[in-house]
C-alpha positions in Angstrom: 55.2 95.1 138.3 56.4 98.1 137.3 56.9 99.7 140.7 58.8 95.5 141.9 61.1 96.8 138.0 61.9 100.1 139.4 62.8 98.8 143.1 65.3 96.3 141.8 66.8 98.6 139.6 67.8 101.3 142.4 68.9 98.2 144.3 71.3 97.5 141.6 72.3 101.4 140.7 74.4 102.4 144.2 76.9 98.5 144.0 77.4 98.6 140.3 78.6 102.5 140.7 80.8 101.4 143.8 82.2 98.6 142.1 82.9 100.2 138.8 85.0 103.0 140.7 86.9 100.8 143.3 87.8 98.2 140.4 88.6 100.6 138.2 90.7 102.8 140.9 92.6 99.1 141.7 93.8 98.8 138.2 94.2 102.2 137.7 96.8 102.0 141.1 98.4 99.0 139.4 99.0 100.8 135.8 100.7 104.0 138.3 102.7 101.7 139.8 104.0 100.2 136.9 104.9 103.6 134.5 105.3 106.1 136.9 109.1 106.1 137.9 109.8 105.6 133.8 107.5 108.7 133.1 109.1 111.0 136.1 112.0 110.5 134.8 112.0 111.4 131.8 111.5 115.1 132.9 108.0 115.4 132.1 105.4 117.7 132.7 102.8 116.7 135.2 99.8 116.9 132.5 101.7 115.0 130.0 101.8 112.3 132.4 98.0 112.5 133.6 97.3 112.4 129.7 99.1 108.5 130.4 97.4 107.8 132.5 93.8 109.4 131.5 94.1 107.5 128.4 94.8 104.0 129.8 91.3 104.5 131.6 89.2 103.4 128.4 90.9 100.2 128.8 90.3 99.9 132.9 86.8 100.5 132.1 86.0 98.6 129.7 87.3 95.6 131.5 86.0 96.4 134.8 82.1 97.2 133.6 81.5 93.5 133.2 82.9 93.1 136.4 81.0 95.9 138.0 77.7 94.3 136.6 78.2 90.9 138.3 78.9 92.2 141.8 76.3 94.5 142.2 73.5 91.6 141.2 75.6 89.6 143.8 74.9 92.1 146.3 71.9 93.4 145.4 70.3 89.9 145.2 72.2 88.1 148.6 71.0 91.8 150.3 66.8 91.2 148.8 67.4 87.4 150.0 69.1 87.1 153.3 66.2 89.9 154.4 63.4 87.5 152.8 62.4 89.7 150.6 63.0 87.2 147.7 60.4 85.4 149.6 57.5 87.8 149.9 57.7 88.2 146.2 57.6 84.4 145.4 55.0 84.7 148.3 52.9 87.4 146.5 52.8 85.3 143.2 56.0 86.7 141.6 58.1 84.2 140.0 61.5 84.0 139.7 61.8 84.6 136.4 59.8 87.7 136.5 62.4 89.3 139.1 65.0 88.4 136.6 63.1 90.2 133.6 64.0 94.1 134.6 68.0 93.3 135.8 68.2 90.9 132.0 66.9 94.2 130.6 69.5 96.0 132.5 72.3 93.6 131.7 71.3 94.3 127.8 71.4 97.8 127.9 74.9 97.8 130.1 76.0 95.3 126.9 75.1 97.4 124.1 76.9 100.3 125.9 79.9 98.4 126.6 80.5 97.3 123.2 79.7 100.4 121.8 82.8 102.0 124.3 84.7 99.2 123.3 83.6 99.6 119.7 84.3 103.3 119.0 86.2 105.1 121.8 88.6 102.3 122.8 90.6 102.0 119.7 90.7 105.7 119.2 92.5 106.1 122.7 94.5 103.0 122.5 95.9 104.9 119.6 96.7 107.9 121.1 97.9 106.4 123.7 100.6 104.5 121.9 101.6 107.4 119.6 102.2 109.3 123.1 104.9 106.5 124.4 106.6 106.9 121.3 106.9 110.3 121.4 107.9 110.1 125.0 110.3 107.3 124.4 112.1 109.2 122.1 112.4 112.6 124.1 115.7 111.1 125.8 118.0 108.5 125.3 120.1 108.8 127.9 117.4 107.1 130.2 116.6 104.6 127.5 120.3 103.0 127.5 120.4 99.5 128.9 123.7 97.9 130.4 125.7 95.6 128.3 123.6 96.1 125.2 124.4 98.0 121.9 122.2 101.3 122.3 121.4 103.2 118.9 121.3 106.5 119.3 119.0 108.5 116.9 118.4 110.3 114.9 122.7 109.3 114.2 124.3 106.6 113.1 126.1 105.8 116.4 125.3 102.7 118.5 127.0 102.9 122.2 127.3 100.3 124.6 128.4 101.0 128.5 129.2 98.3 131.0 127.4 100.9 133.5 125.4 103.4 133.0 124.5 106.3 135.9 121.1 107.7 134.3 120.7 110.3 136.9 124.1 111.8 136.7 125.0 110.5 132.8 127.8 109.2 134.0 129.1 106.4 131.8 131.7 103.2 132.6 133.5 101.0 129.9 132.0 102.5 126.4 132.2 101.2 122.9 130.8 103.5 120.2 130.3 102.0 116.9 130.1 105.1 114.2 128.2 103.8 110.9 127.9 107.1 109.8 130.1 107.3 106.5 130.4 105.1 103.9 133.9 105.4 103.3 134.5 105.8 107.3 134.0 103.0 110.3 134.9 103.9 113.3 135.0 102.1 116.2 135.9 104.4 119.8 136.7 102.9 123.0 137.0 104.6 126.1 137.4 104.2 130.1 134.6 106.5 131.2 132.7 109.8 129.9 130.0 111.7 130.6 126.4 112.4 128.6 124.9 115.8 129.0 122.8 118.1 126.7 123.7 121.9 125.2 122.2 124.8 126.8 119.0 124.6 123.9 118.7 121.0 124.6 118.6 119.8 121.3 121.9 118.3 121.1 123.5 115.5 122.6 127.3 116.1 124.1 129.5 113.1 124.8 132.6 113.5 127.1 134.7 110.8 126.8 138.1 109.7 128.7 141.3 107.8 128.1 140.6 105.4 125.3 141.2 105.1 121.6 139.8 104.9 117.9 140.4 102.3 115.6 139.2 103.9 111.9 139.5 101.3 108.5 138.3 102.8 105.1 136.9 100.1 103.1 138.5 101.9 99.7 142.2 101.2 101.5 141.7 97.6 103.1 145.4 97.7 103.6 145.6 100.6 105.7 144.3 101.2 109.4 144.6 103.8 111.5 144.7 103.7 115.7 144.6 107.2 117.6 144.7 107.5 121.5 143.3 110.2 123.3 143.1 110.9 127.2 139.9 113.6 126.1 137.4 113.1 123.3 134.4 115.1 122.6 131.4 114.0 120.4 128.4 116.1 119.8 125.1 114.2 118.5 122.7 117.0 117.0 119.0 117.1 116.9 118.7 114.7 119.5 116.0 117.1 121.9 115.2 116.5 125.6 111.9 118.1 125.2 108.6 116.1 124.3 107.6 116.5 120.4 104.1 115.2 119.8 103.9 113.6 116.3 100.4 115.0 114.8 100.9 112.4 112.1 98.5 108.8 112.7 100.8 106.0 113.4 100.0 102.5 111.9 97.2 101.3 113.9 97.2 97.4 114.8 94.1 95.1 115.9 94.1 96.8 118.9 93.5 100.1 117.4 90.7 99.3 114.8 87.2 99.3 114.9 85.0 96.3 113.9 84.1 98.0 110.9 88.2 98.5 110.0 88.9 94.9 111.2 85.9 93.4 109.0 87.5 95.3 106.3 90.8 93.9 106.7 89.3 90.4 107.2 87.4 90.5 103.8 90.5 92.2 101.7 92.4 88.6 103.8 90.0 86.4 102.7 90.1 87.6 99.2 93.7 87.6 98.9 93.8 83.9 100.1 91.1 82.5 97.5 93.4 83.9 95.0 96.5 82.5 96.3 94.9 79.0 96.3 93.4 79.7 93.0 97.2 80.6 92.0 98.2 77.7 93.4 95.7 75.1 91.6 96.5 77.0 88.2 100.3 75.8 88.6 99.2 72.6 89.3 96.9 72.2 86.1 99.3 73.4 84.4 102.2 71.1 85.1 99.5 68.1 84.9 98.4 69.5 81.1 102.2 70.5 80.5 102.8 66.8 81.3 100.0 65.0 79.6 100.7 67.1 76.2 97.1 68.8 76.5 96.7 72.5 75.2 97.0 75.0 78.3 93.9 76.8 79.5 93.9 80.5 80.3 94.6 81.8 83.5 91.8 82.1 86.2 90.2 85.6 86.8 91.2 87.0 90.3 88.4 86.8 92.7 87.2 90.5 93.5 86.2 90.8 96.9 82.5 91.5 98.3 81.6 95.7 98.2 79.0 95.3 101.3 79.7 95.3 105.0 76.7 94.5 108.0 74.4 97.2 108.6 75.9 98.1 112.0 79.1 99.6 110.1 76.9 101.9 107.5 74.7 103.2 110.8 78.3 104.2 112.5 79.4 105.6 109.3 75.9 107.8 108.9 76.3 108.9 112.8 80.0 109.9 111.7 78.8 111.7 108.9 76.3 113.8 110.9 79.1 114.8 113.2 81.4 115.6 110.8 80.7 116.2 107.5 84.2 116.0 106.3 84.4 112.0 107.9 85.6 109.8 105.3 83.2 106.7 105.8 84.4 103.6 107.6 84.6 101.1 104.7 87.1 103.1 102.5 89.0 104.3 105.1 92.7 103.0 104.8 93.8 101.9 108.5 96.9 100.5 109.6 97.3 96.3 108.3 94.9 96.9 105.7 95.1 95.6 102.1 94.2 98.3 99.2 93.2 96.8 96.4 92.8 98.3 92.8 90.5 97.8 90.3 91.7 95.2 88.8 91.6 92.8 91.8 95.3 93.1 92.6 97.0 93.7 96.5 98.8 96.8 96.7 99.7 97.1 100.5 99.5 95.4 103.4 100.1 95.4 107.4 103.8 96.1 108.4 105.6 93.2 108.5 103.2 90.8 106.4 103.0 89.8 102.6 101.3 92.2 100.4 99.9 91.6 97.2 102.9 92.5 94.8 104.5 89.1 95.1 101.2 87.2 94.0 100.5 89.8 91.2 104.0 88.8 90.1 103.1 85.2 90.0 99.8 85.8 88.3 101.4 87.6 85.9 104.4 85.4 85.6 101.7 82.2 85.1 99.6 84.3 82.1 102.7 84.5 80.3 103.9 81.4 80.9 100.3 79.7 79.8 100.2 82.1 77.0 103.8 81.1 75.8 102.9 77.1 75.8 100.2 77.9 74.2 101.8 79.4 70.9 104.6 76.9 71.2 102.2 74.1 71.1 100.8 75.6 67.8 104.2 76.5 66.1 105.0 73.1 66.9 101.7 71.8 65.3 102.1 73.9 62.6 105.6 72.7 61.8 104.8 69.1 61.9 105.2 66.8 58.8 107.9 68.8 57.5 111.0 66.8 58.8 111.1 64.6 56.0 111.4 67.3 53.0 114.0 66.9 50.4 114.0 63.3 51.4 111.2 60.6 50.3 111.3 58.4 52.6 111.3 60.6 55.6 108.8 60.1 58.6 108.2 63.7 59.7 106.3 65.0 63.3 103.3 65.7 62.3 100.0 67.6 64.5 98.7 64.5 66.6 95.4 65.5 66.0 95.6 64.6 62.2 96.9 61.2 62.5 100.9 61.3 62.2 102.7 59.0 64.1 105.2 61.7 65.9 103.8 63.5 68.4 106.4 66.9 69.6 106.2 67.6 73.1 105.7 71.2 74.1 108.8 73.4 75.2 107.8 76.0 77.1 111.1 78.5 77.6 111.8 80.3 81.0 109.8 82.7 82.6 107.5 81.7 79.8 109.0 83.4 76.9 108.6 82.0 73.7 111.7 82.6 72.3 112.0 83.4 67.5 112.5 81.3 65.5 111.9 77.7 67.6 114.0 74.9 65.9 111.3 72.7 64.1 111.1 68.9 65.2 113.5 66.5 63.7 113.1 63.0 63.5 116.6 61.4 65.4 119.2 60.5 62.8 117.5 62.6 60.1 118.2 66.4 59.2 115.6 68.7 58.3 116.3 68.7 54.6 118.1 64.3 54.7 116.5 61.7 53.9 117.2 57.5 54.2 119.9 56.8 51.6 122.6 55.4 52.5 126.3 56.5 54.1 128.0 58.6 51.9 125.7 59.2 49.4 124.6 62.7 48.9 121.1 63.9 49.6 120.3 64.2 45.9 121.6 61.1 45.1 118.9 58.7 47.4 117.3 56.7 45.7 113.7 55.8 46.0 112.3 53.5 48.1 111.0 51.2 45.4 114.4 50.9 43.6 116.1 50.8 46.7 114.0 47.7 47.2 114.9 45.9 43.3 118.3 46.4 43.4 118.2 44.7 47.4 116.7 41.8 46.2 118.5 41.6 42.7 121.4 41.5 45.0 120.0 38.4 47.0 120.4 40.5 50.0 117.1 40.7 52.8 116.0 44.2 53.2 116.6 45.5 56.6 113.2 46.4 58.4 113.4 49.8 58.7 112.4 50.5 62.4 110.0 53.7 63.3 112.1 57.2 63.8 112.3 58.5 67.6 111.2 62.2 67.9 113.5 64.0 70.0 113.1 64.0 73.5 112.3 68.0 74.6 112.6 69.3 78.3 109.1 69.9 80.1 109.7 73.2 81.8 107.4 73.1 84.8 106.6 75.5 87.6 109.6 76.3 89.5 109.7 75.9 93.2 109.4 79.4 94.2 106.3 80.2 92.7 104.6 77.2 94.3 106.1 78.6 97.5 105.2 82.3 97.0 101.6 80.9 96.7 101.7 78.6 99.8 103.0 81.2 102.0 100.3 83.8 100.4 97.7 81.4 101.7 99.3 81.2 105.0 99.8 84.5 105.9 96.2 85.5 104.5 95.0 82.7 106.6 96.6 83.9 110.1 95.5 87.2 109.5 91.7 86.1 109.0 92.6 84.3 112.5 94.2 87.4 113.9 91.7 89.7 113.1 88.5 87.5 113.9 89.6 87.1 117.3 89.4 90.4 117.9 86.3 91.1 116.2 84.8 88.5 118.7 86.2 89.6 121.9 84.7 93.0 121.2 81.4 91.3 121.4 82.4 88.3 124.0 83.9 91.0 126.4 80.5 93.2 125.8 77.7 90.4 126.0 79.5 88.8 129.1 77.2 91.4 131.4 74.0 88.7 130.5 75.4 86.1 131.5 77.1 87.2 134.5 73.4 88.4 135.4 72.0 85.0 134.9 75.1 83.6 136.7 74.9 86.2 139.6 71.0 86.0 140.5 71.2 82.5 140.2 74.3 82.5 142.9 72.9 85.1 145.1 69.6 82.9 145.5 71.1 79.5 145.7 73.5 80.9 148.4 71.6 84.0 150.5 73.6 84.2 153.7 76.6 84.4 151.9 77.2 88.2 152.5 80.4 89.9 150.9 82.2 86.7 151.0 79.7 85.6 148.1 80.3 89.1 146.2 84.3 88.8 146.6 84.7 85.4 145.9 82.0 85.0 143.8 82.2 87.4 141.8 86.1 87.0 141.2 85.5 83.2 140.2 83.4 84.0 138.0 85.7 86.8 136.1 88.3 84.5 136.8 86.9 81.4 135.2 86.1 84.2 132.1 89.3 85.8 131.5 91.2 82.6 131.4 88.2 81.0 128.5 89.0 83.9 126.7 93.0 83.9 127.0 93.4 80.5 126.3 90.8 81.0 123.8 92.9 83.5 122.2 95.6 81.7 121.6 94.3 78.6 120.4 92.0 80.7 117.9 95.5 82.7 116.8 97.5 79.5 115.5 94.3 78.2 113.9 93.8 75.2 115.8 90.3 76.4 117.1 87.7 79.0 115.0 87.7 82.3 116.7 84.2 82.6 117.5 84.2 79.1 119.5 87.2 80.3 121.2 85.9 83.8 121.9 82.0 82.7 122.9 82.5 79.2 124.5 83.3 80.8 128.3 79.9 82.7 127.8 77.9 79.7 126.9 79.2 77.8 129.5 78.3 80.4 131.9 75.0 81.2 130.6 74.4 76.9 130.5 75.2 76.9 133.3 73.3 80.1 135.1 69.8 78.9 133.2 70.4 75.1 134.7 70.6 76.8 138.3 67.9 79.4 137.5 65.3 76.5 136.7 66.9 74.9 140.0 66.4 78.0 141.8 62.8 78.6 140.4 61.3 75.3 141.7 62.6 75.8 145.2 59.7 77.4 147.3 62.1 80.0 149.6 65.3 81.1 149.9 65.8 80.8 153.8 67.2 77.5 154.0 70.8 78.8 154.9 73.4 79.0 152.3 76.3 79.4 154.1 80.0 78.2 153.9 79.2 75.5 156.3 76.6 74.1 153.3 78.9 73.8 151.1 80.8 72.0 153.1 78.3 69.5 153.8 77.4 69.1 150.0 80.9 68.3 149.2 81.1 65.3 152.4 77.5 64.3 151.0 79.2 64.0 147.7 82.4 62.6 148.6 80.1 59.5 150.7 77.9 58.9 147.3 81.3 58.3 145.7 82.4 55.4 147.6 79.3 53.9 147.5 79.3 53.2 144.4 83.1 52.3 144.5 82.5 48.5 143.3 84.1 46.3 145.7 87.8 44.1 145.5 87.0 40.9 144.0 88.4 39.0 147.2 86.2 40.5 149.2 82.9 39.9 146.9 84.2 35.9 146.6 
């Protein structure tokens, strides 16, 4: 068996080497053709531009590998069957599962490899390669000026527009150049035609410009404006260089530049930040509900500190990092590109570019503790205060603490932002001062008398007492959460949310893209058995089907796992457990079949689909006139 493992392996070894380097020298042709006239013309040397194109090959490869698995078990496996060797094993006792056992092995071990390329060297040339463009996007402007656009030209303030532009000669047509330079100045020059060329260092830019005219307004004198014409105009632009400056320094690395390790980081730090959001988010609520309900506040909730441990595969790379360089900073508190620091005290810092970091939702926790804090000690200056609106005055009903039986009950008045402001106006009872009591108009406070004698000289009088009806406590705003922190925390849960997405999709096509050489091995031997006499058409066709059927699960995948209508890991592994469903379905097919020299052609297929097509309309129930 061992001698049968080693046989199907060297079958497999000279396709898989042919396949990798004619797919990988297709796309490479394909990425040539697309960059090279940009790259030539920007004046560069020839091994700046093999650099380009050396470090776009991690990519190719990493794509193509898959690929190159799949058509050399399609060849390999069509080749053993169509010269019936396929059936001498089965005839010698070998099963089919068996022959599969070494090539699985195989397809593991090309797995592991791939995603450990994909893993580790991938992002650390996608990252190179990107900080290259933009170094050699910025070496000349002149080439990077579109028609009919507004064209900034750095590292000044001036943004040109041409109506035509000549980018081998510099030769401009119909130019507007907007100067934003000075703050007391704006400028805007006109001109017929001019001409862009650089000084004999080439570090600065020279503009020649002819027959136009430039309108100047100083902001400090709106009434003034000032219009020169020239028929010659000369405009020098320094430090703009036409040679090729590599930045040393790392640019911000995206998804496509991290490793899983980075992107699990950056998905745990997400995850963290949107519990506290949503925790954020219920506090306001609670506390409007308690705010309205008159209940004491309760204190704000502690943030949620996220987890210090990450899988085992990232402390292995960061141990095999550390052996190589001892000077490696280990994976999980390195800082990339997109990822959230957080402090000790549980709080964002920074972000990705262009997303929310933590500063705004430290603001709102802050902003709630206060606020909380603030109702709390107006609630008990309030209950502290009560009973006393009826001093001075007998028979005064003061506001007294509800929790002792008074019949006034103050609502809390929480002041903006939270701020309990000095010396809070106690709770008056309407109609009655702080220091009045009930005696009648125009009698002085001093002079009320007492209720009892109030009530003698009433009835002395033959007059009815009036019933003296209960006092209204004052009505007192309910400051509530205001609209933008609810919003703050919504859109903190959101944008922690789509990053989790983000980030998880990537995480999982690392691994899909890997693990896809098993089941295209399944897939392949089960093809290459089912179909023997299919010859290269099989390996062509097949083989691009398959991909095919692959890359567009995982595309589609991709973008229904982004917006969050789908989890990434269904999106990302569903096309390789359909395959592999579907490749262990045929393989028990396959097995159970005693040879493999039953044809397999093109004209089979055809006859399975007419055999199909007949067992359709027989079962095609009949019209109902025709049945009566």
């Amino acid at each position: 068996m061992r001698l049968l493992s080693r046989y199907l392996l060297r079958q497999l070894a000279a396709p898989f080497l042919f396949g990798l380097g004619a797919l990988t020298s297709l796309m490479l042709l394909s990425q040539i053709a697309k960059k090279f006239g940009a790259l030539v013309g920007k004046g560069l040397s020839w091994g700046v531009i093999a650099e380009v194109f050396a470090l776009s090959l991690p990519f190719i490869v990493a794509m193509t590998i898959p690929m190159a698995v799949l058509l050399a078990v399609l060849y390999a496996f069509s080749h053993l069957a169509a010269d019936n060797e396929i059936t001498a094993m089965r005839a010698s006792g070998i099963s089919v599962y068996q022959i599969l056992a070494p090539v699985l092995a195989w397809g593991v071990v090309m797995s592991v490899f791939n995603f450990g390329f994909v893993d580790q060297v991938l992002p650390r040339t996608n990252a190179r390669l990107r900080g290259l463009l933009i170094d050699i996007g910025r070496k000349k402007p002149t080439l990077e000026l579109r028609e009919q656009v507004i064209n900034e030209v750095p590292p000044s303030q001036y943004f040109l527009r041409a109506g035509r532009i000549d980018a081998a000669t510099g030769r401009l047509k119909d130019i507007t150049i907007y100067d934003m330079g000075g703050e007391s100045n704006r400028r805007i020059i006109y001109a017929d035609s001019g001409l862009m060329a650089y000084n004999e260092g080439r570090t600065d830019l020279n503009l020649r410009l002819y027959d136009g005219s430039i309108h100047q307004y100083r902001p400090s004198d709106p009434l003034s404006f000032q219009l020169t014409y020239y028929h010659i105009n000369n405009i020098r632009v320094k430090d703009v260089y036409d040679e090729l400056v590599r930045n040393s320094t790392e640019t911000v690395r995206g998804d496509r530049e991290m490793s899983t390790c980075e992107m699990l980081s950056v998905i745990r730090d997400a995850r963290t930040d949107q519990r506290n959001a949503e925790q954020d988010r219920h506090a306001l609520l609670m506390g409007d509900l308690r705010t309205l309900l008159h209940l004491p506040p309760v204190g704000p909730p502690a943030p949620v500190k996220p987890p210090t441990h990450l899988p085992a595969y990232c402390g292995w790379i960061s141990r095999i990092q550390m052996a190589f360089s001892k000077t490696a900073e280990p994976l999980g508190s390195a800082q990339a590109g997109g990822r959230a620091v957080r402090r000790s005290d549980g709080q964002t810092v920074g972000g990705s570019g262009g997303q929310a970091s933590g500063g705004a939702g430290e603001a709102v926790r802050r902003s709630d503790r206060q606020t909380v804090g603030s109702a709390q000690s107006t609630l008990q200056a309030q209950g502290g205060q009560g009973g006393q609106g009826g001093q001075g005055g007998q028979g005064g009903q003061g506001v007294g603490n509800p929790a002792i039986g008074t019949r006034g009950v103050a609502k809390p008045v929480i002041a903006k932002l939270g701020v309990a402001k000095p010396g809070v106006a106690k709770p008056r009872v309407a109609g009655l001062g702080p220091q009045q009591g009930t005696g009648r108009p125009g009698e002085s406070p001093g002079s009320a008398r007492p209720p009892a004698a109030r009530a003698l000289h009433q009835a002395a009088a033959g007059a009815t007492p009036p019933v003296a009806s209960p006092p209204r406590p004052s009505v007192a705003r309910v400051r509530l959460s205001n609209w933008a922190q609810v919003a703050t925390a919504t859109d903190r849960r959101q944008e922690a949310s789509g990053r989790v997405d983000r980030y998880a999709v990537e995480v999982h096509k690392k691994w899909s893209i890997s693990f896809a050489c098993i089941s295209f091995v399944i897939i392949g031997v089960v093809m290459a058995l089912r179909f023997p006499r299919g010859g290269i058409g099989l390996v062509i066709g097949g083989g691009l089907l398959v991909f095919a059927v692959h890359y567009i699960g995982l595309t589609a995948g991709e973008s229904l796992a982004d917006r969050g209508l789908v989890s990434a890991w269904a999106a990302m592994w569903t096309p390789n457990i359909v395959l592999t469903v579907v490749g262990l379905i045929g393989l028990i097919r396959v097995s159970r079949e005693s040879g493999s020299t039953r044809g397999g052609d093109m004209q089979e297929i055809i006859d399975g689909v007419r055999h199909l097509v007949r067992r359709l309309r027989r079962r095609r129930p009949a019209p109902a006139g025709e049945a009566a």
